[in-house]
mmCIF file of the N, C-alpha and C atoms, coordinates in Angstrom:
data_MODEL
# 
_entry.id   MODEL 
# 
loop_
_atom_site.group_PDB 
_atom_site.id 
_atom_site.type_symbol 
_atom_site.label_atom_id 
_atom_site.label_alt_id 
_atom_site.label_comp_id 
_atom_site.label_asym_id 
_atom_site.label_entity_id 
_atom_site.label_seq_id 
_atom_site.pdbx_PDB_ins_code 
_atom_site.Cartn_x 
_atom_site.Cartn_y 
_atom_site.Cartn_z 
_atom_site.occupancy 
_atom_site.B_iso_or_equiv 
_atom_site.pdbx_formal_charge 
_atom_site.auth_seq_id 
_atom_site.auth_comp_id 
_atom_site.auth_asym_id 
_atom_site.auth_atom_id 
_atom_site.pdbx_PDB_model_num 
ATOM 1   N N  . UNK A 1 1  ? 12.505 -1.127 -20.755 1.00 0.00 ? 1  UNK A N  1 
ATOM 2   C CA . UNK A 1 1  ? 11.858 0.148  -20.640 1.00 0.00 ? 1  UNK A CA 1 
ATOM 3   C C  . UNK A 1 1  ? 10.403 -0.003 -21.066 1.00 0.00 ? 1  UNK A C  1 
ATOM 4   N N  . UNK A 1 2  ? 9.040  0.571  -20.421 1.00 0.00 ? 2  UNK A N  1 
ATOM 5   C CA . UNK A 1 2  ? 8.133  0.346  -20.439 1.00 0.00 ? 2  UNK A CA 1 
ATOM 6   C C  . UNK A 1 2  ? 8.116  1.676  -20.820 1.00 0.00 ? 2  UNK A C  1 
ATOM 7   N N  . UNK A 1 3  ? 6.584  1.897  -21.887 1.00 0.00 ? 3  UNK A N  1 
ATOM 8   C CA . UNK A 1 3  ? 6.165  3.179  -22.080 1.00 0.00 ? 3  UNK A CA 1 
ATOM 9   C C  . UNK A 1 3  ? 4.707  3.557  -21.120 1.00 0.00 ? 3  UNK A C  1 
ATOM 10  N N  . UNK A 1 4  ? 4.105  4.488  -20.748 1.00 0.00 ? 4  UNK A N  1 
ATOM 11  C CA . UNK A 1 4  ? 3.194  4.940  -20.074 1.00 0.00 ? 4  UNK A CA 1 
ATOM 12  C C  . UNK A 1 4  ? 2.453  5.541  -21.062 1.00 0.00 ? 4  UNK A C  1 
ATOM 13  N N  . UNK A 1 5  ? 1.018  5.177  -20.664 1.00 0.00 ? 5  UNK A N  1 
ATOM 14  C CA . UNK A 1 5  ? 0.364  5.702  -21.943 1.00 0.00 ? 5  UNK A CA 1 
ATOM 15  C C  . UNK A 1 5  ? -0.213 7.314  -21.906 1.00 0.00 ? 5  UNK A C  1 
ATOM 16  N N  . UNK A 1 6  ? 1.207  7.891  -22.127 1.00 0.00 ? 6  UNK A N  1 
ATOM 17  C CA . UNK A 1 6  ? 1.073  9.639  -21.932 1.00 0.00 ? 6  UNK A CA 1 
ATOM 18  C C  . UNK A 1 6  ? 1.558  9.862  -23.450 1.00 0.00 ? 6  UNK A C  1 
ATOM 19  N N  . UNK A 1 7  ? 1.022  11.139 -24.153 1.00 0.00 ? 7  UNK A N  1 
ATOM 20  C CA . UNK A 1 7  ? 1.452  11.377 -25.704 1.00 0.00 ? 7  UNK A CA 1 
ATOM 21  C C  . UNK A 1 7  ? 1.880  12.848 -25.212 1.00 0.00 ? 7  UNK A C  1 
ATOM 22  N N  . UNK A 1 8  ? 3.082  14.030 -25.633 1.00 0.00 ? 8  UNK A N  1 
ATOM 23  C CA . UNK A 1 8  ? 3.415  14.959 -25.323 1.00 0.00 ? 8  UNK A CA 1 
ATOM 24  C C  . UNK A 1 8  ? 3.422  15.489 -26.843 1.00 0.00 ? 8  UNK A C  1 
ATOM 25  N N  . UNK A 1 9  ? 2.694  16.712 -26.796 1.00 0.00 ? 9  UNK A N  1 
ATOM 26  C CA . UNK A 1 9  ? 2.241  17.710 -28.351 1.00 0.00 ? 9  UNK A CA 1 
ATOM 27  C C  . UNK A 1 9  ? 3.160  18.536 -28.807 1.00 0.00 ? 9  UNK A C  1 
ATOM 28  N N  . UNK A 1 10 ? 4.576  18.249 -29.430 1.00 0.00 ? 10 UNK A N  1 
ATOM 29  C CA . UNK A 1 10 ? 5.830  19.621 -29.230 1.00 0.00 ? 10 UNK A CA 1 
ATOM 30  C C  . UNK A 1 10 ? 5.348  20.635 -29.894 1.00 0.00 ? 10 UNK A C  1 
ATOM 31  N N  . UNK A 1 11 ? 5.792  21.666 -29.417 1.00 0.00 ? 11 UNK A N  1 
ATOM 32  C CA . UNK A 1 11 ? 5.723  22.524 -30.328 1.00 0.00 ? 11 UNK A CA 1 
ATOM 33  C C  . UNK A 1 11 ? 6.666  23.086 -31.751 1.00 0.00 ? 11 UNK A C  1 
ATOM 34  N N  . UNK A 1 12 ? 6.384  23.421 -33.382 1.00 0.00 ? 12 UNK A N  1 
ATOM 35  C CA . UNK A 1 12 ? 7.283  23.628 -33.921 1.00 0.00 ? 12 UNK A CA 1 
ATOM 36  C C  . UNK A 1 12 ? 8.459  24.225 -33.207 1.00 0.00 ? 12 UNK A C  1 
ATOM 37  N N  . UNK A 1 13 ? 10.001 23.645 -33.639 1.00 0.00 ? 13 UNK A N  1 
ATOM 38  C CA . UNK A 1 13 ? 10.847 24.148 -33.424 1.00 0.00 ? 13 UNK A CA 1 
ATOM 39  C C  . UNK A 1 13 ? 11.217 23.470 -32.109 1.00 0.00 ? 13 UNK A C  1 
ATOM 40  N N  . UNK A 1 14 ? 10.772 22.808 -31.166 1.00 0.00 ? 14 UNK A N  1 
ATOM 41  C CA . UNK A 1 14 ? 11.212 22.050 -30.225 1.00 0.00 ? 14 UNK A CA 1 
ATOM 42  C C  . UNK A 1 14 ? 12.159 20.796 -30.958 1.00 0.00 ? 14 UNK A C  1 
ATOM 43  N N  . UNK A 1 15 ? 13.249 20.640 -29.910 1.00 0.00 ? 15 UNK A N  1 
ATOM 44  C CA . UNK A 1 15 ? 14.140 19.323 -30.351 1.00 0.00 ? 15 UNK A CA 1 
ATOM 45  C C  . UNK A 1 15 ? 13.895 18.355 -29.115 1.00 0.00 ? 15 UNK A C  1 
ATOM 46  N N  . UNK A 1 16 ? 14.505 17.075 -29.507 1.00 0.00 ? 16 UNK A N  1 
ATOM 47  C CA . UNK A 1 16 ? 14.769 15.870 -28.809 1.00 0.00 ? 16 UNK A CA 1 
ATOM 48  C C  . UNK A 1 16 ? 14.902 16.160 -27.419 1.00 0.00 ? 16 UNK A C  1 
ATOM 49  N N  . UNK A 1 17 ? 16.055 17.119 -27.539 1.00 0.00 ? 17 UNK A N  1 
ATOM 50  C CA . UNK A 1 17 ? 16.999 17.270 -26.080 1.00 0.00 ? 17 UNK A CA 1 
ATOM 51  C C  . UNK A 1 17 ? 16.193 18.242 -25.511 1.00 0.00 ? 17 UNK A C  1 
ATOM 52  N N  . UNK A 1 18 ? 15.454 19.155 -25.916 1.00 0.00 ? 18 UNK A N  1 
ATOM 53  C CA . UNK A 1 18 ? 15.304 20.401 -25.121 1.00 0.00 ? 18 UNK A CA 1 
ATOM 54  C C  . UNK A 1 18 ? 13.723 20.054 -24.741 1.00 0.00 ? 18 UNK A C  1 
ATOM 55  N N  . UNK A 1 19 ? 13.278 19.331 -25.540 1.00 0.00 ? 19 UNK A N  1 
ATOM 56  C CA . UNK A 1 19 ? 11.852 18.176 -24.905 1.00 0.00 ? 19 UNK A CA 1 
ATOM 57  C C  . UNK A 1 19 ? 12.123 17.093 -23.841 1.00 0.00 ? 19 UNK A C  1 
ATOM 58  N N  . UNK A 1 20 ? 13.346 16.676 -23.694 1.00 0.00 ? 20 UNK A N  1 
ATOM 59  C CA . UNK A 1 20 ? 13.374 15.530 -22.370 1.00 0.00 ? 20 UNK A CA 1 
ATOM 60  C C  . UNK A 1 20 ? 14.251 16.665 -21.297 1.00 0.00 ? 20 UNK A C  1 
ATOM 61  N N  . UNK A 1 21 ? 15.232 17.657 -21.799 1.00 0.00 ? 21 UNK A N  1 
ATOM 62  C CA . UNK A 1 21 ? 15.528 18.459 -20.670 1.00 0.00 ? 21 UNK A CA 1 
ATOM 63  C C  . UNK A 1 21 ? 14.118 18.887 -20.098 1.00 0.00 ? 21 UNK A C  1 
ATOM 64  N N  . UNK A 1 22 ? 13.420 20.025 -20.605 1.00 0.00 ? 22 UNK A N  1 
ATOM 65  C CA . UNK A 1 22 ? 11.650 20.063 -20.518 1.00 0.00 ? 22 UNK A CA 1 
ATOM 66  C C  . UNK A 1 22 ? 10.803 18.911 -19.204 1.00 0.00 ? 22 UNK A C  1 
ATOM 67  N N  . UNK A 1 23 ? 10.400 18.259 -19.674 1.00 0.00 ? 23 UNK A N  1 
ATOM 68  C CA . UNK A 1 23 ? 9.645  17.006 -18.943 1.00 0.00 ? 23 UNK A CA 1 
ATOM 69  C C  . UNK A 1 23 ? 10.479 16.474 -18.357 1.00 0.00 ? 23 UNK A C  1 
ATOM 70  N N  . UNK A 1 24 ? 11.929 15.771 -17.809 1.00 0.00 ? 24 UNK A N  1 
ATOM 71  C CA . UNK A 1 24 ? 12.663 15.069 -17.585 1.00 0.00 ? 24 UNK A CA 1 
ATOM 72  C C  . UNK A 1 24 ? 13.825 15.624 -16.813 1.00 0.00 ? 24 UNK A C  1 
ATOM 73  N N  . UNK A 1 25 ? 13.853 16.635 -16.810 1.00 0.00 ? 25 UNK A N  1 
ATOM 74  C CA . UNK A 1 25 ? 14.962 17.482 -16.390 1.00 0.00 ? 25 UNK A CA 1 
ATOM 75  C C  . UNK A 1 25 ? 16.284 17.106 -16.802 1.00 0.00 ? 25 UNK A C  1 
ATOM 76  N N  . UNK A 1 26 ? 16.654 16.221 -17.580 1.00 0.00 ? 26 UNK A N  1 
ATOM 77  C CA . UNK A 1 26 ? 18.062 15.629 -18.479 1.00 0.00 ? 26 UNK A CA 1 
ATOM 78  C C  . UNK A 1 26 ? 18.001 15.735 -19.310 1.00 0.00 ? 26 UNK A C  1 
ATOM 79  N N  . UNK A 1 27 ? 18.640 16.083 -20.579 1.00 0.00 ? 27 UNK A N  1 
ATOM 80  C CA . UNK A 1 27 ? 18.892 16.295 -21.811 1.00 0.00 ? 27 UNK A CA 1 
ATOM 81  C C  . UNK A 1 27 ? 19.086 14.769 -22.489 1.00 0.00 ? 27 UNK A C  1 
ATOM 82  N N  . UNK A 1 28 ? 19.865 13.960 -21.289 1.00 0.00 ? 28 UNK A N  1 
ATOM 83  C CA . UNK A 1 28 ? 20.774 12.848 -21.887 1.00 0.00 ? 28 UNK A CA 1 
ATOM 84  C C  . UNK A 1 28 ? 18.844 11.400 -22.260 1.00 0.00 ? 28 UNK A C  1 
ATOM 85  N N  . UNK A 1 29 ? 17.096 12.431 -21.469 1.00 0.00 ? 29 UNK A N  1 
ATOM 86  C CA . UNK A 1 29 ? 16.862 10.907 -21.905 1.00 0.00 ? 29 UNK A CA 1 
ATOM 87  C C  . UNK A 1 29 ? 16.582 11.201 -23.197 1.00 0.00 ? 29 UNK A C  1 
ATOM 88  N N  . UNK A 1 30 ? 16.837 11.962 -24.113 1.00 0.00 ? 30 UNK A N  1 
ATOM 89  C CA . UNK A 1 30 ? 16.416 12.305 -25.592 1.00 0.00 ? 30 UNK A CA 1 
ATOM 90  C C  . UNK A 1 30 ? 15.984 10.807 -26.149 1.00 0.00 ? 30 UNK A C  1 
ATOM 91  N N  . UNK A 1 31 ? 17.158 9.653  -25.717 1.00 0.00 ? 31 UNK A N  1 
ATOM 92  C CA . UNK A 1 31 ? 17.537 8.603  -26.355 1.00 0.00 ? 31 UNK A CA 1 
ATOM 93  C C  . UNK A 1 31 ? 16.309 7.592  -26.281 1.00 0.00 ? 31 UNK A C  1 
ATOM 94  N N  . UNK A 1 32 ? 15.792 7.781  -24.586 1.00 0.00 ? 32 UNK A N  1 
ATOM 95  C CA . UNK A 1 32 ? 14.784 6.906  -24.648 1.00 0.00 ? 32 UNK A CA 1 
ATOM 96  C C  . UNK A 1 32 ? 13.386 7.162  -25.035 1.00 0.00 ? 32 UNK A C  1 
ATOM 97  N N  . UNK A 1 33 ? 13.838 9.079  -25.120 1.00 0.00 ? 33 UNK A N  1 
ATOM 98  C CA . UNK A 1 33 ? 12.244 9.149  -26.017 1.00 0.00 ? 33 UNK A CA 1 
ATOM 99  C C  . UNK A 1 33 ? 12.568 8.265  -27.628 1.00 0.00 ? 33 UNK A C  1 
ATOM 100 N N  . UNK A 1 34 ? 13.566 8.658  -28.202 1.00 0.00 ? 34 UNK A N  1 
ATOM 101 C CA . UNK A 1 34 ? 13.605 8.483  -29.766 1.00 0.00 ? 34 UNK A CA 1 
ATOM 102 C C  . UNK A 1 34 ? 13.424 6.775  -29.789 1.00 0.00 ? 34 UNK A C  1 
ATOM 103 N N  . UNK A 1 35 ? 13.497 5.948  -28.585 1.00 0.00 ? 35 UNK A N  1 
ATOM 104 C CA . UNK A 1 35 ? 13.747 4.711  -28.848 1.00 0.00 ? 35 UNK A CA 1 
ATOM 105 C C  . UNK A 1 35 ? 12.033 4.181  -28.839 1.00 0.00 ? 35 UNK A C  1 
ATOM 106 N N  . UNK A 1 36 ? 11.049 5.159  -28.180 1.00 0.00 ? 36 UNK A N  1 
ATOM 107 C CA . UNK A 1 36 ? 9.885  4.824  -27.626 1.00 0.00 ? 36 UNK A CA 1 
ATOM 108 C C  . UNK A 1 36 ? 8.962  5.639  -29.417 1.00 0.00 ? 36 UNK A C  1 
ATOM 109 N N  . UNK A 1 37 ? 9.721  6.334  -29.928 1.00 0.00 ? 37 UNK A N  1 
ATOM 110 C CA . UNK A 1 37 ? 9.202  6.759  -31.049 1.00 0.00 ? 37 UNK A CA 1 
ATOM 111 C C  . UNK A 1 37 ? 9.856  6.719  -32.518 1.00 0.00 ? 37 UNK A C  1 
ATOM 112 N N  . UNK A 1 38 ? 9.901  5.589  -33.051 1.00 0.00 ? 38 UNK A N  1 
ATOM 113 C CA . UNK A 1 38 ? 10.585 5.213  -34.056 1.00 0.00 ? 38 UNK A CA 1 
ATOM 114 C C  . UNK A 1 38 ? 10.134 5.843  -35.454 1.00 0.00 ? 38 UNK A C  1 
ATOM 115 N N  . UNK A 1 39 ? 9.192  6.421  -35.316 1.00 0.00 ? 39 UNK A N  1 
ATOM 116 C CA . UNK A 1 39 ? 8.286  6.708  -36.735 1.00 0.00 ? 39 UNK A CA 1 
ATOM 117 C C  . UNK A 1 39 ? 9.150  8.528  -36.735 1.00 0.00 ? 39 UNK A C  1 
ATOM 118 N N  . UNK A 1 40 ? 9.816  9.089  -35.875 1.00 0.00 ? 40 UNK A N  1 
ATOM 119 C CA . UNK A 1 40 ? 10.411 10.352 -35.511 1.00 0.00 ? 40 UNK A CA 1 
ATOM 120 C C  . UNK A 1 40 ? 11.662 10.272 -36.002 1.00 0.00 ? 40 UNK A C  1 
ATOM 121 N N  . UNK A 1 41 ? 12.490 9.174  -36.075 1.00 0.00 ? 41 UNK A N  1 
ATOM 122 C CA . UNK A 1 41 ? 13.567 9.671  -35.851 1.00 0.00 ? 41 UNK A CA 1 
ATOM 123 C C  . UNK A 1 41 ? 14.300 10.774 -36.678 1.00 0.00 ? 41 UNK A C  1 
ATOM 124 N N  . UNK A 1 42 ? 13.948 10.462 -38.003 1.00 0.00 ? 42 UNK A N  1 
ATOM 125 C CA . UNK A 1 42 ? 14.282 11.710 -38.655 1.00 0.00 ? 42 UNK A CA 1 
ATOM 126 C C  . UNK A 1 42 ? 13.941 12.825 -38.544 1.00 0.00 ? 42 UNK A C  1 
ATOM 127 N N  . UNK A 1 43 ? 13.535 13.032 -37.380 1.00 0.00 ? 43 UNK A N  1 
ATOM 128 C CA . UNK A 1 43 ? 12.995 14.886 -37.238 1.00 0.00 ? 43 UNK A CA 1 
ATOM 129 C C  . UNK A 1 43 ? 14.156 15.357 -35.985 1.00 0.00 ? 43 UNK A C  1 
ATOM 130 N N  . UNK A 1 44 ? 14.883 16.085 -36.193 1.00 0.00 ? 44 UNK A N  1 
ATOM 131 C CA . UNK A 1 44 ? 15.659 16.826 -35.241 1.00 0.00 ? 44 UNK A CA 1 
ATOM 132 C C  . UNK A 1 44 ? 15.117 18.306 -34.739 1.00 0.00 ? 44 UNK A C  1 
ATOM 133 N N  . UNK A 1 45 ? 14.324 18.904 -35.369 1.00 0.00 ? 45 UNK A N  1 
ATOM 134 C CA . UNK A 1 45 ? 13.720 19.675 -35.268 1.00 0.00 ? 45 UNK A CA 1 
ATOM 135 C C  . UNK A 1 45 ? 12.055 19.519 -35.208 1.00 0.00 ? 45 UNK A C  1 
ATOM 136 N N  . UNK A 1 46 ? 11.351 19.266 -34.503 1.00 0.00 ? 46 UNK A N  1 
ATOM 137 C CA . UNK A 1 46 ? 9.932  19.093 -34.333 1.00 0.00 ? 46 UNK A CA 1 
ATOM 138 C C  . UNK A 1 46 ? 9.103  20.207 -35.342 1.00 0.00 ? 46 UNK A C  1 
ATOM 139 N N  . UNK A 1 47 ? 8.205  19.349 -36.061 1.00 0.00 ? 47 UNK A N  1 
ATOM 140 C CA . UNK A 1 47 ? 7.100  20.423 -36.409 1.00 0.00 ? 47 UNK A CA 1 
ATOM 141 C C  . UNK A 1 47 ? 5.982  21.049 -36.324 1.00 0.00 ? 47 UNK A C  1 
ATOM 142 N N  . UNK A 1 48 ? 5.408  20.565 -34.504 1.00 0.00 ? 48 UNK A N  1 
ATOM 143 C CA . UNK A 1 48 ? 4.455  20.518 -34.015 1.00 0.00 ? 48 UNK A CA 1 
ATOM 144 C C  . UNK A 1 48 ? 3.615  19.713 -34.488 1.00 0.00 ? 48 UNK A C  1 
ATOM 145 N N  . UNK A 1 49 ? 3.750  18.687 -35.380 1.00 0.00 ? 49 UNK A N  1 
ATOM 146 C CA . UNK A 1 49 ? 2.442  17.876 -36.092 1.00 0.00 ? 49 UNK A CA 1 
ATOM 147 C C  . UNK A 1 49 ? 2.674  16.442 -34.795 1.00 0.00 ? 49 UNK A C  1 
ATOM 148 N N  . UNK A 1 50 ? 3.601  16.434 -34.273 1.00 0.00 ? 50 UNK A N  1 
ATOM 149 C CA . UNK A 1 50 ? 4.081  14.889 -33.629 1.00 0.00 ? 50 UNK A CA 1 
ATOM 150 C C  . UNK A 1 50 ? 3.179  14.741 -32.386 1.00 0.00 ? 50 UNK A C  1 
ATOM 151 N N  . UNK A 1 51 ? 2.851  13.392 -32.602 1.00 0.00 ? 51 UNK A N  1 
ATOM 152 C CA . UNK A 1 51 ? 2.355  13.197 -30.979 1.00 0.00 ? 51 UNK A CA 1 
ATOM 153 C C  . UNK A 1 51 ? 3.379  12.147 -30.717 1.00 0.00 ? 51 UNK A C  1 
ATOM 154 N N  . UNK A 1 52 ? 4.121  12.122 -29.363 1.00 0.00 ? 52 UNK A N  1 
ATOM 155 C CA . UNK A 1 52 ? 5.257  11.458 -29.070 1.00 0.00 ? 52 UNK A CA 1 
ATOM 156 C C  . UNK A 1 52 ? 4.926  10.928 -27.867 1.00 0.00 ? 52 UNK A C  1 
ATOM 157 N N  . UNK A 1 53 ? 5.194  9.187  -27.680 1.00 0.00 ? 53 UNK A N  1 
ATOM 158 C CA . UNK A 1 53 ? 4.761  8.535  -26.691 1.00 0.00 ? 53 UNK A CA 1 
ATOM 159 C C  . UNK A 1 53 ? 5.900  9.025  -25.331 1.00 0.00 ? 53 UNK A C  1 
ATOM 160 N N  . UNK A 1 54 ? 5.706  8.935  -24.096 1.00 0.00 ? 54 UNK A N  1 
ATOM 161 C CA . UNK A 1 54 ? 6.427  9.482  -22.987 1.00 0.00 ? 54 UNK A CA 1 
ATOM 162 C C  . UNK A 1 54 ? 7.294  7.818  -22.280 1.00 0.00 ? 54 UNK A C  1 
ATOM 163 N N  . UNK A 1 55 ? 8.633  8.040  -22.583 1.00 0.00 ? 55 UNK A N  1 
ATOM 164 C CA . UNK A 1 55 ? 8.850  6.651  -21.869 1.00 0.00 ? 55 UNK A CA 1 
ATOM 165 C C  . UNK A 1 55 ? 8.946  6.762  -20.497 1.00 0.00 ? 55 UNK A C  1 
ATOM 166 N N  . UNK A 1 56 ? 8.989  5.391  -19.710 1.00 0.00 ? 56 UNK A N  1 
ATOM 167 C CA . UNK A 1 56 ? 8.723  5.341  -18.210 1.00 0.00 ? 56 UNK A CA 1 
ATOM 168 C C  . UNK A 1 56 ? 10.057 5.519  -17.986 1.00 0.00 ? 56 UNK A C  1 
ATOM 169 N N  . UNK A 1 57 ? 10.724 6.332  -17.466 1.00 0.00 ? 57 UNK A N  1 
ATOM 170 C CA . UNK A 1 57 ? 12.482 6.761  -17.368 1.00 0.00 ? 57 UNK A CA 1 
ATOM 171 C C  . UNK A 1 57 ? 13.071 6.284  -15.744 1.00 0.00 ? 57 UNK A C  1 
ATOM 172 N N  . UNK A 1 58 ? 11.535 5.889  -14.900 1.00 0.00 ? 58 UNK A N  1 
ATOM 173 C CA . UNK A 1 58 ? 12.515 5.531  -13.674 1.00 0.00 ? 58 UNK A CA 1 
ATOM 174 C C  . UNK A 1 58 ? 13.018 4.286  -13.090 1.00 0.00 ? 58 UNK A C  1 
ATOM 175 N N  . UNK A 1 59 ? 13.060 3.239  -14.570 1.00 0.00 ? 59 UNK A N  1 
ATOM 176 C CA . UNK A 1 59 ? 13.870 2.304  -14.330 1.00 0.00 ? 59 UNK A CA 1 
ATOM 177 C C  . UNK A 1 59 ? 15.175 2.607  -14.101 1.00 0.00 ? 59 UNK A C  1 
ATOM 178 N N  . UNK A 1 60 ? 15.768 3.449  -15.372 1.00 0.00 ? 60 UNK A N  1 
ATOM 179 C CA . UNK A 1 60 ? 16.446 3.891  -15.869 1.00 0.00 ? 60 UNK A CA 1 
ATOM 180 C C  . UNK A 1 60 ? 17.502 5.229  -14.538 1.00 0.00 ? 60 UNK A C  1 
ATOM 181 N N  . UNK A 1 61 ? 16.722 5.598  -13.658 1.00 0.00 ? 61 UNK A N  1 
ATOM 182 C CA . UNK A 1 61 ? 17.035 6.653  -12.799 1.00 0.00 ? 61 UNK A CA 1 
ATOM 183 C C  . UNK A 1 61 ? 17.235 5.629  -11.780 1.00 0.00 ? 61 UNK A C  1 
ATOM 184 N N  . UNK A 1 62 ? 16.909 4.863  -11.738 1.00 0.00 ? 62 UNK A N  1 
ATOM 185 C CA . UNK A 1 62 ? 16.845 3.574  -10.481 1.00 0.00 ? 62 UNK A CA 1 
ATOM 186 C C  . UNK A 1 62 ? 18.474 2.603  -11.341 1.00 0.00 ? 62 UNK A C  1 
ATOM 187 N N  . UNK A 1 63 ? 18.788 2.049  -12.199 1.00 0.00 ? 63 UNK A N  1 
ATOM 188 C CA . UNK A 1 63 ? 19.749 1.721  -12.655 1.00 0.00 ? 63 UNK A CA 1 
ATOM 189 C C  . UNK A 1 63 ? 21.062 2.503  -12.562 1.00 0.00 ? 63 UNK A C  1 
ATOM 190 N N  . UNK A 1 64 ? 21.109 4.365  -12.658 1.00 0.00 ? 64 UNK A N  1 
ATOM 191 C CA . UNK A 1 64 ? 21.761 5.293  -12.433 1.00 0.00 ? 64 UNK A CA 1 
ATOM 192 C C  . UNK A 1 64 ? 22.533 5.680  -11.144 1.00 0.00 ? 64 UNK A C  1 
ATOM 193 N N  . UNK A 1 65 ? 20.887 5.679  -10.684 1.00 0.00 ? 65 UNK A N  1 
ATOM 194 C CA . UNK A 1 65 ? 21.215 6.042  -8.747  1.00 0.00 ? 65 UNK A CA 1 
ATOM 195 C C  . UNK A 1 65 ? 22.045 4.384  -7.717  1.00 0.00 ? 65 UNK A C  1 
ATOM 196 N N  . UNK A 1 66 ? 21.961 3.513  -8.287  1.00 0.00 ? 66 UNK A N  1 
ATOM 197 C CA . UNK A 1 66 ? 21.979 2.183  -7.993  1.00 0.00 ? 66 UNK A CA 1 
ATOM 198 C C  . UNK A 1 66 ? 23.617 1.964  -7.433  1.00 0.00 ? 66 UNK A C  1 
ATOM 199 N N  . UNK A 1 67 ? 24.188 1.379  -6.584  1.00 0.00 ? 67 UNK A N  1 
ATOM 200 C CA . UNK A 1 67 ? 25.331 1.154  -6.244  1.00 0.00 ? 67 UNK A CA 1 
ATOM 201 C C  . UNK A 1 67 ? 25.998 0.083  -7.662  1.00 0.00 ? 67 UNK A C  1 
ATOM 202 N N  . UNK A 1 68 ? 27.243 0.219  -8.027  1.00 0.00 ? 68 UNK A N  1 
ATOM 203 C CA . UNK A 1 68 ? 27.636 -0.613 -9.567  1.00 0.00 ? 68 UNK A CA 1 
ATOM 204 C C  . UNK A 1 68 ? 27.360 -2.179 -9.454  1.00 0.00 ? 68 UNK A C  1 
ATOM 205 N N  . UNK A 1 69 ? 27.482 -2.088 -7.869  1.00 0.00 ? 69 UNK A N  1 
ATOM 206 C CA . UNK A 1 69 ? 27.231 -4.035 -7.833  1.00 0.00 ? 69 UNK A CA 1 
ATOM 207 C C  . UNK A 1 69 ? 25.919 -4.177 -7.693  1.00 0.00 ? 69 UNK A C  1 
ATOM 208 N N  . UNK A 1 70 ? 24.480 -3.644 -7.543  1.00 0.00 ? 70 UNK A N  1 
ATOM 209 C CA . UNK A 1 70 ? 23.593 -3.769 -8.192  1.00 0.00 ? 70 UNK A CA 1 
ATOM 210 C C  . UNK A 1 70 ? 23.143 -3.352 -9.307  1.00 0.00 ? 70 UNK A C  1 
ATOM 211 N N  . UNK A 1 71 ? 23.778 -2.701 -10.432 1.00 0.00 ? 71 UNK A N  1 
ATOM 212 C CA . UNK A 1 71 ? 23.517 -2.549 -12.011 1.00 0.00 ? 71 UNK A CA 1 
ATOM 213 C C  . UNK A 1 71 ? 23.377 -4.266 -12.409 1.00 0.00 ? 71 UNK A C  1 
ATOM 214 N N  . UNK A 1 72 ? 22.534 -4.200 -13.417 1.00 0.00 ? 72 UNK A N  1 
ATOM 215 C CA . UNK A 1 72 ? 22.271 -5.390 -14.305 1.00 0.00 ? 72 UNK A CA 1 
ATOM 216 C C  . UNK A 1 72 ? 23.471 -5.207 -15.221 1.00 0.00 ? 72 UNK A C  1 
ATOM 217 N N  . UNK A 1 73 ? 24.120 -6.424 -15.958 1.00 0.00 ? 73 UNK A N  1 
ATOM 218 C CA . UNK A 1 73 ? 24.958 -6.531 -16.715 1.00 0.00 ? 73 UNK A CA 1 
ATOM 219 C C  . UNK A 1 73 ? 24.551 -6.323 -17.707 1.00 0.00 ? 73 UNK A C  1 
# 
């Protein structure tokens, strides 16, 4: 997973999930934001102070959409 050099400003009271549902339209990439922002993880609740790097998710949508005999092992 590659990151893109985009930073997204939450606002207090924004979470993980309802920030990648937001930008991403999935709830489920919460994971690859939190993996692209390690200095966060303990915040489940945003306090608007975060600037949070944006990961590149369409490997990841390309691995998904992919027939199983082309998934990587």
């Amino acid at each position: 997973m590659r990151t893109i050099p985009y930073v997204y400003l939450p606002a207090a009271g924004e979470t993980w999930d309802s920030i990648a549902m937001a930008l991403y339209g999935r709830w489920e990439y919460a994971r690859e934001m939190l993996c692209v922002n390690p200095q966060y993880t303990d915040r489940i609740v945003m306090r608007g102070t975060e600037r949070l790097k944006l990961p590149d998710v369409s490997e990841t949508l390309e691995q998904e959409s992919a027939a199983p005999w082309k998934k990587e092992a």
